[in-house]
PDB file of N, CA, C, O and CB in Angstrom:
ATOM      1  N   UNK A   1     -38.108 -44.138 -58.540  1.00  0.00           N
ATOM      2  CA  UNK A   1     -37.245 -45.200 -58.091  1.00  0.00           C
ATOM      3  C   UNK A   1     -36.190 -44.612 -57.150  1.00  0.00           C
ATOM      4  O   UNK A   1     -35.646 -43.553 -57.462  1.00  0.00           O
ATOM      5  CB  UNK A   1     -36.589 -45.924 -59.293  1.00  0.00           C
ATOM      6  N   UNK A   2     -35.805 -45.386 -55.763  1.00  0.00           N
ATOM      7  CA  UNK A   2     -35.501 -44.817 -54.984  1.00  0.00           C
ATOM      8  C   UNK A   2     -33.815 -45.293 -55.390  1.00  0.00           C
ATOM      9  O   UNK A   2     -33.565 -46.370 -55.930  1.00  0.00           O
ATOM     10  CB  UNK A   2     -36.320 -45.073 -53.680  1.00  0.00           C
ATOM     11  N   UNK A   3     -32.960 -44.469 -55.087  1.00  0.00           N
ATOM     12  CA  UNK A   3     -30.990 -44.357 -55.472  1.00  0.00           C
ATOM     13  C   UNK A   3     -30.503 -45.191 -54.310  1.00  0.00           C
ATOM     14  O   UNK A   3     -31.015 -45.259 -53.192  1.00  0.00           O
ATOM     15  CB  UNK A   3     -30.022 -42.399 -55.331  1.00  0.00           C
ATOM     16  N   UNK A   4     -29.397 -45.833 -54.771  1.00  0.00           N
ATOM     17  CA  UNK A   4     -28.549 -46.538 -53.958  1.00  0.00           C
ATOM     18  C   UNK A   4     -28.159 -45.193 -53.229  1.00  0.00           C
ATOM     19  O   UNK A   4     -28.204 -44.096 -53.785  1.00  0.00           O
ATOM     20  CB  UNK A   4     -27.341 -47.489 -54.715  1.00  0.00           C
ATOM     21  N   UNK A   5     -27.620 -45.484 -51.408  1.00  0.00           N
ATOM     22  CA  UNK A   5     -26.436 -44.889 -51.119  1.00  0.00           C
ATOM     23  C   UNK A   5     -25.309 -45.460 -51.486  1.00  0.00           C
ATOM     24  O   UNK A   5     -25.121 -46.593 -51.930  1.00  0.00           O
ATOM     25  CB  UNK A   5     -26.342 -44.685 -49.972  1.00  0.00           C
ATOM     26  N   UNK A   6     -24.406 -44.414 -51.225  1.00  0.00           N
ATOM     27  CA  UNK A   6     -22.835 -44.488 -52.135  1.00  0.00           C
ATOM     28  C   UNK A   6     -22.376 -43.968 -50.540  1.00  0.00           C
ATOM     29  O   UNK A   6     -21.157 -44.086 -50.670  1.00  0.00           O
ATOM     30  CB  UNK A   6     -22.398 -43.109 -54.009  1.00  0.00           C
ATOM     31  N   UNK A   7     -22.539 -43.556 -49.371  1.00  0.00           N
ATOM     32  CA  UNK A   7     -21.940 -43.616 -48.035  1.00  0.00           C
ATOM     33  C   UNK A   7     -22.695 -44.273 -47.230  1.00  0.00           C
ATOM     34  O   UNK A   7     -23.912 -44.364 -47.388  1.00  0.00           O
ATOM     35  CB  UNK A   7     -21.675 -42.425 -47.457  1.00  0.00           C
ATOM     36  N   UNK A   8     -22.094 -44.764 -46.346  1.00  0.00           N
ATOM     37  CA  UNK A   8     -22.202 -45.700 -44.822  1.00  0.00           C
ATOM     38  C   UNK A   8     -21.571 -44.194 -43.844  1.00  0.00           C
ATOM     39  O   UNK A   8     -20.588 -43.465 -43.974  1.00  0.00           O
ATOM     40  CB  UNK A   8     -20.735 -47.667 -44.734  1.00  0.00           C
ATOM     41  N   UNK A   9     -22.750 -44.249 -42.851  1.00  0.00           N
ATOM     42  CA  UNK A   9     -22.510 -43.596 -41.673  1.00  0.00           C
ATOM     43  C   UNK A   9     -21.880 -44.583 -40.336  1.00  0.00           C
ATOM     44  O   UNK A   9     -22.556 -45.328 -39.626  1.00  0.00           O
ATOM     45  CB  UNK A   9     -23.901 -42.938 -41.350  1.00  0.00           C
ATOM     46  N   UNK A  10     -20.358 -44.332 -40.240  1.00  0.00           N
ATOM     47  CA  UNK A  10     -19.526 -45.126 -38.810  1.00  0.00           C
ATOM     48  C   UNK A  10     -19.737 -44.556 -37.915  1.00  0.00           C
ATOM     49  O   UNK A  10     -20.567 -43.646 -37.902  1.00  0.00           O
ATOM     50  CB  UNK A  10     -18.050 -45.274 -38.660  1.00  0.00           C
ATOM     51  N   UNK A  11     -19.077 -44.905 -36.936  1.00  0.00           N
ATOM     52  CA  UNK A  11     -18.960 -44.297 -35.865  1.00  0.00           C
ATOM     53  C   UNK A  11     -17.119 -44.207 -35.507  1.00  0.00           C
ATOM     54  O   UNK A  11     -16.366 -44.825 -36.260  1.00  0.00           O
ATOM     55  CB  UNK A  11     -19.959 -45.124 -34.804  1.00  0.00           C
ATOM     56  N   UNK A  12     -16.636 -43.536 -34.525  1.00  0.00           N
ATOM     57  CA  UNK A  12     -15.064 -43.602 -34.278  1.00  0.00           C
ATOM     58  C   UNK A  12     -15.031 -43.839 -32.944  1.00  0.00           C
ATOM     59  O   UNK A  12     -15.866 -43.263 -32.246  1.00  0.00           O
ATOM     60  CB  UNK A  12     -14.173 -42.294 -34.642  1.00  0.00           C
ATOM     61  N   UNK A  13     -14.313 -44.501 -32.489  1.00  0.00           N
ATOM     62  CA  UNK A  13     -13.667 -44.988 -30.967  1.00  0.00           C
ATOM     63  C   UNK A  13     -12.510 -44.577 -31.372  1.00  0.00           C
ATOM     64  O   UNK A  13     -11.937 -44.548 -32.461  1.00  0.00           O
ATOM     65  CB  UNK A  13     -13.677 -46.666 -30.366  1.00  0.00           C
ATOM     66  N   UNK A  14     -12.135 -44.104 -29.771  1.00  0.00           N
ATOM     67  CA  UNK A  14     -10.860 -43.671 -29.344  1.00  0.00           C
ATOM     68  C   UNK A  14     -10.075 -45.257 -28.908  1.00  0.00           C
ATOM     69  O   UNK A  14     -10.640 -46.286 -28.536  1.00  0.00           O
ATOM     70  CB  UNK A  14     -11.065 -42.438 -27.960  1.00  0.00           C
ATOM     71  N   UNK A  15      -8.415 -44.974 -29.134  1.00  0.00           N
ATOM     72  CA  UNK A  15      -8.339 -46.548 -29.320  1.00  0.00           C
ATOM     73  C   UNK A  15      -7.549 -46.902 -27.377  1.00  0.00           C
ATOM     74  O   UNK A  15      -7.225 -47.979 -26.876  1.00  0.00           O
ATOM     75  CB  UNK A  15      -6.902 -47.080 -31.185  1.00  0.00           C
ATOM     76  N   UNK A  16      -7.503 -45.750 -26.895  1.00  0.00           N
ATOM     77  CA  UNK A  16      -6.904 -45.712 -25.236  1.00  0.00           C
ATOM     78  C   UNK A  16      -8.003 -45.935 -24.276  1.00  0.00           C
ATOM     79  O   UNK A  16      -8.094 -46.635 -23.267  1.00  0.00           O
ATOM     80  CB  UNK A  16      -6.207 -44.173 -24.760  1.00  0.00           C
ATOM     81  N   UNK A  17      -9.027 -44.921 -25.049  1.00  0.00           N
ATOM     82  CA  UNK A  17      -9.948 -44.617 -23.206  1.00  0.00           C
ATOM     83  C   UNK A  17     -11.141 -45.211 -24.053  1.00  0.00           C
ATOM     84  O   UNK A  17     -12.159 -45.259 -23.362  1.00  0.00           O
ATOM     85  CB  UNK A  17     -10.314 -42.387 -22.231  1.00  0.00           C
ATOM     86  N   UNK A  18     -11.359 -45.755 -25.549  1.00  0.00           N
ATOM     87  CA  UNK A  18     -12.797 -46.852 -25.799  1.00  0.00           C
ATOM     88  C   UNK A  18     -13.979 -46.311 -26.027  1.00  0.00           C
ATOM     89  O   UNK A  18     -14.980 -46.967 -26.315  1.00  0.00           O
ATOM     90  CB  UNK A  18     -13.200 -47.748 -24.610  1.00  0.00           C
ATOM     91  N   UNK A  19     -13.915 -44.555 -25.862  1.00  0.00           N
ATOM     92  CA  UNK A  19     -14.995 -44.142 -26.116  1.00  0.00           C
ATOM     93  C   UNK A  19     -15.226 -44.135 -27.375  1.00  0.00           C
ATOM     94  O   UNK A  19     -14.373 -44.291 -28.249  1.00  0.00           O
ATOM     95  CB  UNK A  19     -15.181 -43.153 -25.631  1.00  0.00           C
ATOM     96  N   UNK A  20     -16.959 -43.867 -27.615  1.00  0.00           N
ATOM     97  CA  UNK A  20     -17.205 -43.336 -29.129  1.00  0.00           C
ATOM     98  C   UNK A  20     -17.384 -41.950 -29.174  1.00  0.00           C
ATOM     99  O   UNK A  20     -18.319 -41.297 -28.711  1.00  0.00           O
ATOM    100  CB  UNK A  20     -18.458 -43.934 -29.822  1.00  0.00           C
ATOM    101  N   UNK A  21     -16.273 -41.522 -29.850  1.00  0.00           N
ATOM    102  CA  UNK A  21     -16.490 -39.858 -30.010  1.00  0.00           C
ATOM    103  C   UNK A  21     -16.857 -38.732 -31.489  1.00  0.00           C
ATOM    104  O   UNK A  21     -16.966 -37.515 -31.634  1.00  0.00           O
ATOM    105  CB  UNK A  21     -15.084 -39.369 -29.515  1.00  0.00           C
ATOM    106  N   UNK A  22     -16.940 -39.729 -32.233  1.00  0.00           N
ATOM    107  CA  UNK A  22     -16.858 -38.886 -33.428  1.00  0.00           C
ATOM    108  C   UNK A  22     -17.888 -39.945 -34.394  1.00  0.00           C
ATOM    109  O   UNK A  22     -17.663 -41.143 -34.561  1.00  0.00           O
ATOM    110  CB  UNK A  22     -15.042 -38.598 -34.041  1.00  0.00           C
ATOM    111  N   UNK A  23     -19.052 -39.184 -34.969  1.00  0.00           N
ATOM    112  CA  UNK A  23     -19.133 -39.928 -36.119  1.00  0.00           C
ATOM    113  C   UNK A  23     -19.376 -39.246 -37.711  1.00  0.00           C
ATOM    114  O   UNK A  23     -19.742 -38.145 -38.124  1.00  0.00           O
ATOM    115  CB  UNK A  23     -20.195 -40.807 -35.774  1.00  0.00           C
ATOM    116  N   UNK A  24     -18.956 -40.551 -38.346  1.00  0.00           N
ATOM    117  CA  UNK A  24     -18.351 -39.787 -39.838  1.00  0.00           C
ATOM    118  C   UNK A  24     -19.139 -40.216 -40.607  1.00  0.00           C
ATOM    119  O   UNK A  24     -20.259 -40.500 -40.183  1.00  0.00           O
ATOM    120  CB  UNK A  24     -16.866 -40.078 -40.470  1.00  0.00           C
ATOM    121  N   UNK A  25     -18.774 -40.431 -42.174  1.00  0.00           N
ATOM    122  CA  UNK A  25     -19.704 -41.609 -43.509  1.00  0.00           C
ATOM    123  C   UNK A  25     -18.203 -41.933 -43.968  1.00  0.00           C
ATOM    124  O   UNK A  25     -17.116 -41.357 -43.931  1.00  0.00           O
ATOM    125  CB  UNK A  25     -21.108 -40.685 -45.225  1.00  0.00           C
ATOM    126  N   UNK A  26     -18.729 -43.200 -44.438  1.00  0.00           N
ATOM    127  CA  UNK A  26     -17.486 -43.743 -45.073  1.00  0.00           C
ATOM    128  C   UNK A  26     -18.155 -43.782 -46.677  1.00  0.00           C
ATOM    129  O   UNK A  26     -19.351 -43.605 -46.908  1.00  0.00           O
ATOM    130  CB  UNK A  26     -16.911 -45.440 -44.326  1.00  0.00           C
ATOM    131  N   UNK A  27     -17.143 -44.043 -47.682  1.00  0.00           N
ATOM    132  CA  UNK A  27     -17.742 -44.418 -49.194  1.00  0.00           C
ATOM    133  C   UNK A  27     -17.340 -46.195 -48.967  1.00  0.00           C
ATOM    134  O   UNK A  27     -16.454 -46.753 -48.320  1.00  0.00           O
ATOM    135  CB  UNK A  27     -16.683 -43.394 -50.884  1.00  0.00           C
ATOM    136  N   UNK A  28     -18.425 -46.695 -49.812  1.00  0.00           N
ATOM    137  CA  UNK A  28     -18.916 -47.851 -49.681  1.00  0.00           C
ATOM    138  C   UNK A  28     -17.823 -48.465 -50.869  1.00  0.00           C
ATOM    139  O   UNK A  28     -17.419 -49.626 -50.943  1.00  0.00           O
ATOM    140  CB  UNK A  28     -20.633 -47.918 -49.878  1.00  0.00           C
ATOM    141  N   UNK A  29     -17.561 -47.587 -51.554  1.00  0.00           N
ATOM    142  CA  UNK A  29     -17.025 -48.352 -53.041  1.00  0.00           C
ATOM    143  C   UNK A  29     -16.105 -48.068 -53.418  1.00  0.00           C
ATOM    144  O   UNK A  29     -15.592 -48.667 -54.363  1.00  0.00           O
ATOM    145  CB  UNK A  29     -17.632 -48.262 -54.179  1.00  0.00           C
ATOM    146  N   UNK A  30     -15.373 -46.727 -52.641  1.00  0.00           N
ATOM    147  CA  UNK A  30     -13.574 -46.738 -52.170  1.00  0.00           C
ATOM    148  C   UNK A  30     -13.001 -47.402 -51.122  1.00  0.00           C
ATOM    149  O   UNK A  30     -11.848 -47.805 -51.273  1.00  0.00           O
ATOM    150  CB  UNK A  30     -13.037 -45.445 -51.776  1.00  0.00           C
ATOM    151  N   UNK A  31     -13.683 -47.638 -49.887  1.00  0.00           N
ATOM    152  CA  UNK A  31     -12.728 -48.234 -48.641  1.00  0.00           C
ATOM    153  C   UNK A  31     -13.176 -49.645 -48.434  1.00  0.00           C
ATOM    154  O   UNK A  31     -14.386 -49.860 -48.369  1.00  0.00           O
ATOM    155  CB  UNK A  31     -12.897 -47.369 -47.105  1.00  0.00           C
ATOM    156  N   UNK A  32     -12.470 -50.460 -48.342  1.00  0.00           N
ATOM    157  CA  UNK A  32     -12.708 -52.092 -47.602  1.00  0.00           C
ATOM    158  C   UNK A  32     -12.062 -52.397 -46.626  1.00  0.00           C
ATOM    159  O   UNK A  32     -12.245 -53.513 -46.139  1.00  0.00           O
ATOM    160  CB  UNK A  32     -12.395 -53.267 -48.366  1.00  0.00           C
ATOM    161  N   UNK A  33     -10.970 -51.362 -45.959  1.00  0.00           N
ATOM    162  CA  UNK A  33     -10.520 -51.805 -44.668  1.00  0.00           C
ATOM    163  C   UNK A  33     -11.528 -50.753 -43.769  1.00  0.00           C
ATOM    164  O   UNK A  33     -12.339 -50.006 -44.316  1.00  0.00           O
ATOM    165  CB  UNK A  33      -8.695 -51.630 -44.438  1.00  0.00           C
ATOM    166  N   UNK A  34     -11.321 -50.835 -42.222  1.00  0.00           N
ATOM    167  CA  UNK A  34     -11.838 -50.184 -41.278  1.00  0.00           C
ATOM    168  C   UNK A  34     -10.976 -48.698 -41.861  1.00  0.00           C
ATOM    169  O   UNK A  34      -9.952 -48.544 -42.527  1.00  0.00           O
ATOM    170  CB  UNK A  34     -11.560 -50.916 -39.652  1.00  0.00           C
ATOM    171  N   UNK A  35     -12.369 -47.363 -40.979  1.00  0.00           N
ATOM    172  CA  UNK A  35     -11.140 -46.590 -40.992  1.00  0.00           C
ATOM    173  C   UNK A  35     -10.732 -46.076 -39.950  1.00  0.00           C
ATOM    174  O   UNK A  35     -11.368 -46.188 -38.902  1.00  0.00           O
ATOM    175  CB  UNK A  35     -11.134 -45.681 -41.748  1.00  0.00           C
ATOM    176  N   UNK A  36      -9.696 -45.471 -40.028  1.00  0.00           N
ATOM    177  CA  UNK A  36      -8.542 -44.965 -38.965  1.00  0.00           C
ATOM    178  C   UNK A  36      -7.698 -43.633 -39.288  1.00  0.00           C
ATOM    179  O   UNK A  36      -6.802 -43.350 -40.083  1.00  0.00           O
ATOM    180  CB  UNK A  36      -7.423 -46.138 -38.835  1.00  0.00           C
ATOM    181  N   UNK A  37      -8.554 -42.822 -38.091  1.00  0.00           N
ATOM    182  CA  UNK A  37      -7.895 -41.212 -38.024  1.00  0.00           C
ATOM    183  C   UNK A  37      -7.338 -40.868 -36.903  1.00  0.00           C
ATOM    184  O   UNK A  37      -7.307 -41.720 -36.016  1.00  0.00           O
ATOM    185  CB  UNK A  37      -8.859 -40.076 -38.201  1.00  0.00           C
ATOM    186  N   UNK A  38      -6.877 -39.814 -36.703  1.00  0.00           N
ATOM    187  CA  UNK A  38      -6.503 -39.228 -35.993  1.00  0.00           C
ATOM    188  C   UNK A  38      -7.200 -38.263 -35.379  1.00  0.00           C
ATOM    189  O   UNK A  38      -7.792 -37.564 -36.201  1.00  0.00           O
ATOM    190  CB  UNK A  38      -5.723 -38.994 -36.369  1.00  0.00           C
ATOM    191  N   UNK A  39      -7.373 -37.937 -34.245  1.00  0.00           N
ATOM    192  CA  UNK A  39      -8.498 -37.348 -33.796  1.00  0.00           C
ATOM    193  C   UNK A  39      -8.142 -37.085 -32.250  1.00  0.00           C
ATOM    194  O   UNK A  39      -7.557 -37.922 -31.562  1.00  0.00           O
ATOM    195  CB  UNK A  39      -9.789 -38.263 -34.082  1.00  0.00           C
ATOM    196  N   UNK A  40      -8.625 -35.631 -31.708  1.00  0.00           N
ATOM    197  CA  UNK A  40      -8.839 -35.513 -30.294  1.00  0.00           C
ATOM    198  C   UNK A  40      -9.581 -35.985 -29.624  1.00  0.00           C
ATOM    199  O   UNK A  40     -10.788 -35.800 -29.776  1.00  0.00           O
ATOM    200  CB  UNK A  40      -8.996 -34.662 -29.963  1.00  0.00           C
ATOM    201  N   UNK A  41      -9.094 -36.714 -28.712  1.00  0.00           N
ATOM    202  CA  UNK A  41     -10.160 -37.049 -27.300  1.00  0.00           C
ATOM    203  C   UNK A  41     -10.395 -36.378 -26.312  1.00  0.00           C
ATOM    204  O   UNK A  41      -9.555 -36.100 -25.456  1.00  0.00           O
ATOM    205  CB  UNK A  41      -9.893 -38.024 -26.569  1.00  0.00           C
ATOM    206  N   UNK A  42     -11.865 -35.944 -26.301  1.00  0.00           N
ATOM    207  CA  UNK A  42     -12.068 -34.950 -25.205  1.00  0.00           C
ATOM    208  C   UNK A  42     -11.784 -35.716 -23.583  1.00  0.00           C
ATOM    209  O   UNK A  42     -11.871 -35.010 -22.579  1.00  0.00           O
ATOM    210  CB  UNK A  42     -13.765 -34.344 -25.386  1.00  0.00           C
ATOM    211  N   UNK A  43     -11.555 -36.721 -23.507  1.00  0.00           N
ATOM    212  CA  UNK A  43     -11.662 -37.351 -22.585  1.00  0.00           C
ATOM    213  C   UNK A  43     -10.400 -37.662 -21.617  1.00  0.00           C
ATOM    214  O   UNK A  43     -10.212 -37.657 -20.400  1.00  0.00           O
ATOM    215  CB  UNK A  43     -12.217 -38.279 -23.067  1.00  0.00           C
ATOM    216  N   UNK A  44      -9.293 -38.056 -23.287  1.00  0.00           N
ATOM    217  CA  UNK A  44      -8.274 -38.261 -22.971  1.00  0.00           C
ATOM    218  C   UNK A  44      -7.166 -37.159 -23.197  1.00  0.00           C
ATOM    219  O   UNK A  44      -5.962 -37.397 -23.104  1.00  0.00           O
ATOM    220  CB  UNK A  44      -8.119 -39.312 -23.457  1.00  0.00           C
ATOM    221  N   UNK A  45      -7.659 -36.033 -23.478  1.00  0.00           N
ATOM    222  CA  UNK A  45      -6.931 -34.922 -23.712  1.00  0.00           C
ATOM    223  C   UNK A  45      -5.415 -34.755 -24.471  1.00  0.00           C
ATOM    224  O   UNK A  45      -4.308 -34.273 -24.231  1.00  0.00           O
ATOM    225  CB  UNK A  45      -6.868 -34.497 -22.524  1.00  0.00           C
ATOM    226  N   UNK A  46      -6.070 -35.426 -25.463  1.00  0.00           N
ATOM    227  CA  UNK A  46      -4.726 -35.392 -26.735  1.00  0.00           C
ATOM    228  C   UNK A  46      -5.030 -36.300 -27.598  1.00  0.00           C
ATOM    229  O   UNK A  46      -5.717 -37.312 -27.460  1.00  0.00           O
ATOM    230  CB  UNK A  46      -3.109 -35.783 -26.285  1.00  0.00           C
ATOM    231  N   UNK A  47      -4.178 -35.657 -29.003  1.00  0.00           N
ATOM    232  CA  UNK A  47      -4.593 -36.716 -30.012  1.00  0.00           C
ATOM    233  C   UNK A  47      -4.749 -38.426 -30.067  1.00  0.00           C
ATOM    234  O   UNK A  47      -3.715 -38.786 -29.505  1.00  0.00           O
ATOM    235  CB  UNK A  47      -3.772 -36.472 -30.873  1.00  0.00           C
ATOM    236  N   UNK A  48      -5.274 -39.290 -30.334  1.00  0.00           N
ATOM    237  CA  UNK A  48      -5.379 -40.912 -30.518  1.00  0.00           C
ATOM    238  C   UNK A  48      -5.737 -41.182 -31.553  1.00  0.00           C
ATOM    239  O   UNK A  48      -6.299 -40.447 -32.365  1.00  0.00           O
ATOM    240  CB  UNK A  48      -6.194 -41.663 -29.740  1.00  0.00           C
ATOM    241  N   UNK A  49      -5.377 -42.576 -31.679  1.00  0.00           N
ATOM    242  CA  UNK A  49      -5.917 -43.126 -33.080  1.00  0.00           C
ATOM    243  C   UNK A  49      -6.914 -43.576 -32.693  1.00  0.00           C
ATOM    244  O   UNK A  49      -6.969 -44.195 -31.631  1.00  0.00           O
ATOM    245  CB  UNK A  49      -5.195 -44.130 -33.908  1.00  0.00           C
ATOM    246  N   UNK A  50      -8.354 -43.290 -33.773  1.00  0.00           N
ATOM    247  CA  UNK A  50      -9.753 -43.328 -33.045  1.00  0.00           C
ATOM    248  C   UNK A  50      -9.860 -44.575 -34.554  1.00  0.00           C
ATOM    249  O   UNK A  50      -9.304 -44.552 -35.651  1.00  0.00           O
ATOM    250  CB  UNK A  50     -11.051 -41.399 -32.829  1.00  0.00           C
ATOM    251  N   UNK A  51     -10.809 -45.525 -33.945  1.00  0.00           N
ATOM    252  CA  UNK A  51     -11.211 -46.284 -35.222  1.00  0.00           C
ATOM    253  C   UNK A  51     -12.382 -46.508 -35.511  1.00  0.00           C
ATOM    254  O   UNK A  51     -13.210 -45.971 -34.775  1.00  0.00           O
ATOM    255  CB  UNK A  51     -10.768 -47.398 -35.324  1.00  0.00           C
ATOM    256  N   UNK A  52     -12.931 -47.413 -36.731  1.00  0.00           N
ATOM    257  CA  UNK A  52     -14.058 -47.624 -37.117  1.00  0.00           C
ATOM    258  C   UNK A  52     -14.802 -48.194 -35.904  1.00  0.00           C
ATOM    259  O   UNK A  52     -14.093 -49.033 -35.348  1.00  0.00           O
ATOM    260  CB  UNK A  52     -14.020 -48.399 -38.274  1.00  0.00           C
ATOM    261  N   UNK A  53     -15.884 -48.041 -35.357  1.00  0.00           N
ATOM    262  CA  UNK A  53     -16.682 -49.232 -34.369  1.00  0.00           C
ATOM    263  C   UNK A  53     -17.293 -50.216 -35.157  1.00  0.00           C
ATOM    264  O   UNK A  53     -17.252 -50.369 -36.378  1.00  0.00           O
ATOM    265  CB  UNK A  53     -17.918 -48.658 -33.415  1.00  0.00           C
ATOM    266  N   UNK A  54     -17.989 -51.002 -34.103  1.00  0.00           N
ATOM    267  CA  UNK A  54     -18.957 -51.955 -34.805  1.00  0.00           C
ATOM    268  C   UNK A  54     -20.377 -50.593 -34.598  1.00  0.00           C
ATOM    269  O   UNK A  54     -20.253 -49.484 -34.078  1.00  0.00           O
ATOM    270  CB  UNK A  54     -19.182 -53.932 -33.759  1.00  0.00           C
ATOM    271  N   UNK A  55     -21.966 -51.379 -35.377  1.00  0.00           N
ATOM    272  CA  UNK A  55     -22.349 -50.731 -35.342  1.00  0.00           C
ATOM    273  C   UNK A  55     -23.324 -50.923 -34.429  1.00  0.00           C
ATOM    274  O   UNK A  55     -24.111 -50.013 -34.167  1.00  0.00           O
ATOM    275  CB  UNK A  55     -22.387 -50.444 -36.226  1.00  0.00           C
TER     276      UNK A  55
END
């Protein structure tokens, strides 16, 4: 019998320049808001708040 997953694989957008630069797993059965880190943009050359995308 095949196991539930217990993570979701997101993706992260940068929240200035819109790219998708990073992707993570979220836990399915700790988080219910989007998430939101902090993170370098290679693009934009300094930290941003990068967020959950759609998928």
């Amino acid at each position: 019998m095949a196991k539930k997953k217990k993570n979701k694989p997101v993706k992260l957008k940068c929240s200035s320049c819109q790219r998708l630069n990073y992707y993570t797993t979220k836990s399915l059965v700790l988080r219910e808001k989007k998430l939101e880190l902090s993170k370098y943009c290679k693009w934009c050359r300094k930290h941003t708040l990068h967020q959950e995308a759609k998928r």
